[in-house]
GUTOR-60832 format. One record per residue: residue number from 0; residue in one letter; x, y, z of N, C-alpha, C in turn. Coordinates in pm, 1 decimal, always signed. Layout:
<kevo NUM, "a", <X, Y, Z>, <X, Y, Z>, <X, Y, Z>>
...
! end
This chain:
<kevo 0, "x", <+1427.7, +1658.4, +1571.2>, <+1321.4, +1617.0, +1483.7>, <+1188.5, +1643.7, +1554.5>>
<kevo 1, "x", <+1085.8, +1759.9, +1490.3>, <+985.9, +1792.7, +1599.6>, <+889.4, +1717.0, +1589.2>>
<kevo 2, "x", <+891.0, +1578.5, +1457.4>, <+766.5, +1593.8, +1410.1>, <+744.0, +1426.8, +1502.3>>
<kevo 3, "x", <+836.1, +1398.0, +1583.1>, <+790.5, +1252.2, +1661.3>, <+867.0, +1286.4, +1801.8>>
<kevo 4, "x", <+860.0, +1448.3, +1817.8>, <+888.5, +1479.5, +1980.7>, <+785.7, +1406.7, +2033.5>>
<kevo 5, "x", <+788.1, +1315.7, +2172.9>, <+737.3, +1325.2, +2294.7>, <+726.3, +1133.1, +2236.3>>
<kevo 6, "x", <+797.7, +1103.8, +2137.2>, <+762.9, +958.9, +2077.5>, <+950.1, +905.5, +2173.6>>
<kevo 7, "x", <+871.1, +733.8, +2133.5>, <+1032.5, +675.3, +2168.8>, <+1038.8, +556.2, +2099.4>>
<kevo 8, "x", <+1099.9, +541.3, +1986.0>, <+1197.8, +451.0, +1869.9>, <+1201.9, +369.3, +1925.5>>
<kevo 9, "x", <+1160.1, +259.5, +1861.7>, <+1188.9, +94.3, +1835.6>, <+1356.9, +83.1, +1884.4>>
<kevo 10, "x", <+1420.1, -18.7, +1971.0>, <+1563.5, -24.0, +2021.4>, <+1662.9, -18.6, +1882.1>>
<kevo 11, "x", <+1592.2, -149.2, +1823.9>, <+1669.6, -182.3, +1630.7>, <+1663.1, -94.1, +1530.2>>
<kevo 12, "x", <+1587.0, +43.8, +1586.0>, <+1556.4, +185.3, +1474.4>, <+1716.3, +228.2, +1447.6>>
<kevo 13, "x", <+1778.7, +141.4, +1373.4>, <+1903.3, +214.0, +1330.1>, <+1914.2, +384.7, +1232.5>>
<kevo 14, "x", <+1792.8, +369.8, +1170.4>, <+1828.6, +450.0, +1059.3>, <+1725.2, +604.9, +1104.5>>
<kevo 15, "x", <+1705.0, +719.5, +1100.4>, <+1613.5, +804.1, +1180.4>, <+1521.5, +801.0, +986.6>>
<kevo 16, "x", <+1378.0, +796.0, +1048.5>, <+1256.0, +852.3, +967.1>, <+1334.6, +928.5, +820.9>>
<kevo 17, "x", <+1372.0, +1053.3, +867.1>, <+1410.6, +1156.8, +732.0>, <+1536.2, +1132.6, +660.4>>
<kevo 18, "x", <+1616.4, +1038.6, +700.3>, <+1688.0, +994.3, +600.3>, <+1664.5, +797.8, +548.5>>
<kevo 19, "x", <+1566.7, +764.3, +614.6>, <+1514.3, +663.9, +526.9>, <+1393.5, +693.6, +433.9>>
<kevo 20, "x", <+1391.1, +777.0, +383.8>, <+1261.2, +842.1, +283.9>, <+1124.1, +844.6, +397.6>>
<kevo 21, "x", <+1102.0, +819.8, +524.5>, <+1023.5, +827.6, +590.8>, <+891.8, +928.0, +553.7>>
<kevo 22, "x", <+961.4, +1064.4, +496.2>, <+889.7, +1173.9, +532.4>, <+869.3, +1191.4, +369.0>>
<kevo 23, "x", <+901.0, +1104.5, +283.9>, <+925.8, +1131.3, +98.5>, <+843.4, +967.4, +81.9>>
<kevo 24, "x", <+779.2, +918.1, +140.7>, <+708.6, +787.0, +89.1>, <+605.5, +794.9, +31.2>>
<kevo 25, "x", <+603.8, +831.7, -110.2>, <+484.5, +861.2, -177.6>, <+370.6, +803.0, -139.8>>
<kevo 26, "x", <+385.7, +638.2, -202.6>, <+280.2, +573.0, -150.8>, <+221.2, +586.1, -30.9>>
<kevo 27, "x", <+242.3, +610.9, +97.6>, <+206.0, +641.2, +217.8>, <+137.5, +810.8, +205.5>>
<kevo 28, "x", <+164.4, +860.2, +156.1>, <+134.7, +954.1, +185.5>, <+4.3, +989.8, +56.0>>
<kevo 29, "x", <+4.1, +912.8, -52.5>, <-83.3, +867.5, -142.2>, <-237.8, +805.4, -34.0>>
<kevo 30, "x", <-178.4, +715.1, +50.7>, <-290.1, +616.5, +100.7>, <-358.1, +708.8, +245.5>>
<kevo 31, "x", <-293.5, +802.2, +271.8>, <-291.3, +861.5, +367.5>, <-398.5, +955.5, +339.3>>
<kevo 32, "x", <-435.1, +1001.0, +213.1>, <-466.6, +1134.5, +162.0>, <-613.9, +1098.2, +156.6>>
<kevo 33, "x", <-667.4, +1202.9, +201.8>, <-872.4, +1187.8, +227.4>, <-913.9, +1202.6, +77.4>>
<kevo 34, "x", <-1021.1, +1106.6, +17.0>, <-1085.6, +1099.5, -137.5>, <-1150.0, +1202.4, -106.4>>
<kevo 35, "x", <-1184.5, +1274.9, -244.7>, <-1285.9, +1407.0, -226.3>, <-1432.5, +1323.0, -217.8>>
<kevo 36, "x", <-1459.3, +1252.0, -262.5>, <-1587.4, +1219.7, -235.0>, <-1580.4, +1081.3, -165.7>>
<kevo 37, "x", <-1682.7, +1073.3, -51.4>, <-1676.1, +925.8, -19.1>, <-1689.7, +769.0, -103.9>>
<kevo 38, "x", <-1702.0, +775.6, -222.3>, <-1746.4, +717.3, -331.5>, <-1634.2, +752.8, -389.7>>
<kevo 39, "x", <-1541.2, +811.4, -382.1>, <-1426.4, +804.6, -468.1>, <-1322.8, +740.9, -448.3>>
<kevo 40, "x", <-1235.7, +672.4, -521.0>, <-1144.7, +568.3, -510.0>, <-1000.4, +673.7, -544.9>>
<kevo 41, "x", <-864.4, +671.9, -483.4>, <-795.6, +726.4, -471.5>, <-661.2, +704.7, -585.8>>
<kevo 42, "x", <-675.8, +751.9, -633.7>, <-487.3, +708.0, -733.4>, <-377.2, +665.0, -646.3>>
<kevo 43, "x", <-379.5, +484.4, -645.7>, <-269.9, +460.6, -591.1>, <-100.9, +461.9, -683.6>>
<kevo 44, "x", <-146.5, +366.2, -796.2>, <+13.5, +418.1, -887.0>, <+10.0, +385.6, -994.6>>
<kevo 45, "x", <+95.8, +408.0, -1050.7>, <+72.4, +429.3, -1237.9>, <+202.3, +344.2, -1237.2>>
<kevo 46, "x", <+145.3, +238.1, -1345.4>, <+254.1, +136.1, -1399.9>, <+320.0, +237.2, -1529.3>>
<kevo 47, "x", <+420.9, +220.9, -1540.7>, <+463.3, +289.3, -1702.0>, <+524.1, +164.8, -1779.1>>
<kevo 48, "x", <+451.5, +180.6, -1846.3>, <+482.9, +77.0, -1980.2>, <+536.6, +174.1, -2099.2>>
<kevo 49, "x", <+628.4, +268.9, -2103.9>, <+690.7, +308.3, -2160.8>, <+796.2, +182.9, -2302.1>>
<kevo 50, "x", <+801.6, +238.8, -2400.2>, <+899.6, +183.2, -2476.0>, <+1041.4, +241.4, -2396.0>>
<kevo 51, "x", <+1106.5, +345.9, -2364.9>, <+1222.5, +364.8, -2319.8>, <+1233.2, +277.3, -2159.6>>
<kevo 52, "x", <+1141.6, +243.8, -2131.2>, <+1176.1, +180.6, -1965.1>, <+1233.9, +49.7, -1972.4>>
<kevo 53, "x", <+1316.3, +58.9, -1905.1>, <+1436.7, -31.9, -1834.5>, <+1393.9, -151.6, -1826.9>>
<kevo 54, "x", <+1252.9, -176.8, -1782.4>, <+1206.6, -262.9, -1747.6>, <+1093.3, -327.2, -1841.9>>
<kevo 55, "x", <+1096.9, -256.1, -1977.0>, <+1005.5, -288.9, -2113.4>, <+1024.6, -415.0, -2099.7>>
<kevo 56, "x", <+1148.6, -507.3, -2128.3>, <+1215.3, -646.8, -2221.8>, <+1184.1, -734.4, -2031.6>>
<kevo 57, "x", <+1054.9, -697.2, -1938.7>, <+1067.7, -745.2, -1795.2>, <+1032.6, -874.1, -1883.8>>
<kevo 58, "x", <+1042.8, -993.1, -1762.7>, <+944.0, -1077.8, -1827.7>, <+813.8, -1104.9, -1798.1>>
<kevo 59, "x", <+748.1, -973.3, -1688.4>, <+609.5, -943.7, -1678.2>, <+529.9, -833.5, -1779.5>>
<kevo 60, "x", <+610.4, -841.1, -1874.2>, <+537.4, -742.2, -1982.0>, <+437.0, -810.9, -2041.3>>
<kevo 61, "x", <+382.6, -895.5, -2075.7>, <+275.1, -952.4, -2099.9>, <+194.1, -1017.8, -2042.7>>
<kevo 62, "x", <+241.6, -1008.4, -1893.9>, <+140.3, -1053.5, -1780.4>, <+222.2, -1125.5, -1706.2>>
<kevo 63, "x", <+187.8, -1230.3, -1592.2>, <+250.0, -1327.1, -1530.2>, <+248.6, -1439.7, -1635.0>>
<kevo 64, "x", <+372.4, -1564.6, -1599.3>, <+413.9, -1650.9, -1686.7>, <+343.3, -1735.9, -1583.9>>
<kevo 65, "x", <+299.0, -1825.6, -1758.5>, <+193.6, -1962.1, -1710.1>, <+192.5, -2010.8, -1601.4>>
<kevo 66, "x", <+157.1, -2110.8, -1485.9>, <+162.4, -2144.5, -1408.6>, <+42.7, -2161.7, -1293.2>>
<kevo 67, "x", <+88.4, -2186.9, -1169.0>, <-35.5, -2207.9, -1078.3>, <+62.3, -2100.0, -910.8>>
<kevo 68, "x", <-97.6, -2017.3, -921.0>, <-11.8, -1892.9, -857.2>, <-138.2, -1926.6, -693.5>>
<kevo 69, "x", <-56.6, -1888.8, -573.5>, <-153.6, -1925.9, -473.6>, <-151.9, -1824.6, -357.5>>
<kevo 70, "x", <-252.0, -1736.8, -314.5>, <-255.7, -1653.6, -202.4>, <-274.6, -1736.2, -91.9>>
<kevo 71, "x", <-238.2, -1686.9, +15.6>, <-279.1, -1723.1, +102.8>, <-284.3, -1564.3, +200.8>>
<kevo 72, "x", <-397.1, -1592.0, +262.3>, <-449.4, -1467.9, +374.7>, <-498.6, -1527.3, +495.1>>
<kevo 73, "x", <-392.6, -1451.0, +572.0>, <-441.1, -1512.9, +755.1>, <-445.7, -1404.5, +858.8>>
<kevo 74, "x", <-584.2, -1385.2, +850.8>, <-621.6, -1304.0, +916.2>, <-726.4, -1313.9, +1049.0>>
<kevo 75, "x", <-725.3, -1200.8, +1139.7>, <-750.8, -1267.3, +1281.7>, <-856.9, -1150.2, +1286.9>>
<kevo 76, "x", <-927.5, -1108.2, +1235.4>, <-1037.0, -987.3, +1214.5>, <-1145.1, -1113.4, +1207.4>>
<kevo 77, "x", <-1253.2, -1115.3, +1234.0>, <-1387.9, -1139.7, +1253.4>, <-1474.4, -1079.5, +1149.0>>
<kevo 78, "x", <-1518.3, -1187.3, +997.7>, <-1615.2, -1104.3, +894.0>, <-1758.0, -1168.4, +942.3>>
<kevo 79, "x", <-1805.6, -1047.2, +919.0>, <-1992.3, -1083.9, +895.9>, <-2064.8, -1013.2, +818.3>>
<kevo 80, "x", <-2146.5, -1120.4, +756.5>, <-2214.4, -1134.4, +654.2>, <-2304.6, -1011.7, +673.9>>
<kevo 81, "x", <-2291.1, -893.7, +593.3>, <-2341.5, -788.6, +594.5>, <-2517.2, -845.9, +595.6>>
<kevo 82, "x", <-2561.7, -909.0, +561.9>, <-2680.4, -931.5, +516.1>, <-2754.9, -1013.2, +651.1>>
<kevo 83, "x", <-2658.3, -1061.0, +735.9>, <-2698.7, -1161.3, +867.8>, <-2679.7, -1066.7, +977.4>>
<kevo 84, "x", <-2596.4, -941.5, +983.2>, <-2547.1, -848.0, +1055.8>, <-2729.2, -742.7, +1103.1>>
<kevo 85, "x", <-2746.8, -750.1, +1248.8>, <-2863.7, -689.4, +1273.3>, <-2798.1, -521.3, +1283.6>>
<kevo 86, "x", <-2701.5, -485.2, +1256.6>, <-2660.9, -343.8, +1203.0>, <-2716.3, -295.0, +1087.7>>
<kevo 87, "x", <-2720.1, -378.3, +1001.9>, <-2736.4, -366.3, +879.6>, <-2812.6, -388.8, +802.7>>
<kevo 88, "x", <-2917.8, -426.2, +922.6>, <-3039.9, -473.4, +858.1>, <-3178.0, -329.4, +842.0>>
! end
């Protein structure tokens, strides 16, 4: 495999890159891909809401079901207030 010569695998890497879709991961290779303009936002993925799809009768076809839905984000990055930032001033 030439394309991670001179690399060395995780001990638990049971499965090699090209037969776990490694090298076929759309999305990755979607997010990977340079926007033509810096101002341009990239096509990440297309939902199909097809009548023939499998997944028409989901029970997210009309959105998420009622309820109380909660993120949580924990992150160890440092934000500043673009506007307090003497970079950016």
């Amino acid at each position: 495999m030439f394309t991670l010569k001179g690399t060395a695998k995780p001990p638990n890497w049971a499965v090699q890159p090209c037969m776990n879709g490694g090298f076929e991961n759309v999305d990755l290779i979607v997010w990977m891909r340079t926007a033509a303009l810096p101002n341009f936002r990239k096509l990440w993925r297309l939902v199909n809401r097809n009548a023939n799809d499998v997944q028409s009768n989901s029970l997210f076809r009309n959105g998420l079901p009622s309820g109380v839905y909660e993120i949580r984000i924990n992150s160890s990055k440092l934000l500043v207030n673009r506007l307090d930032s003497t970079f950016f001033s």
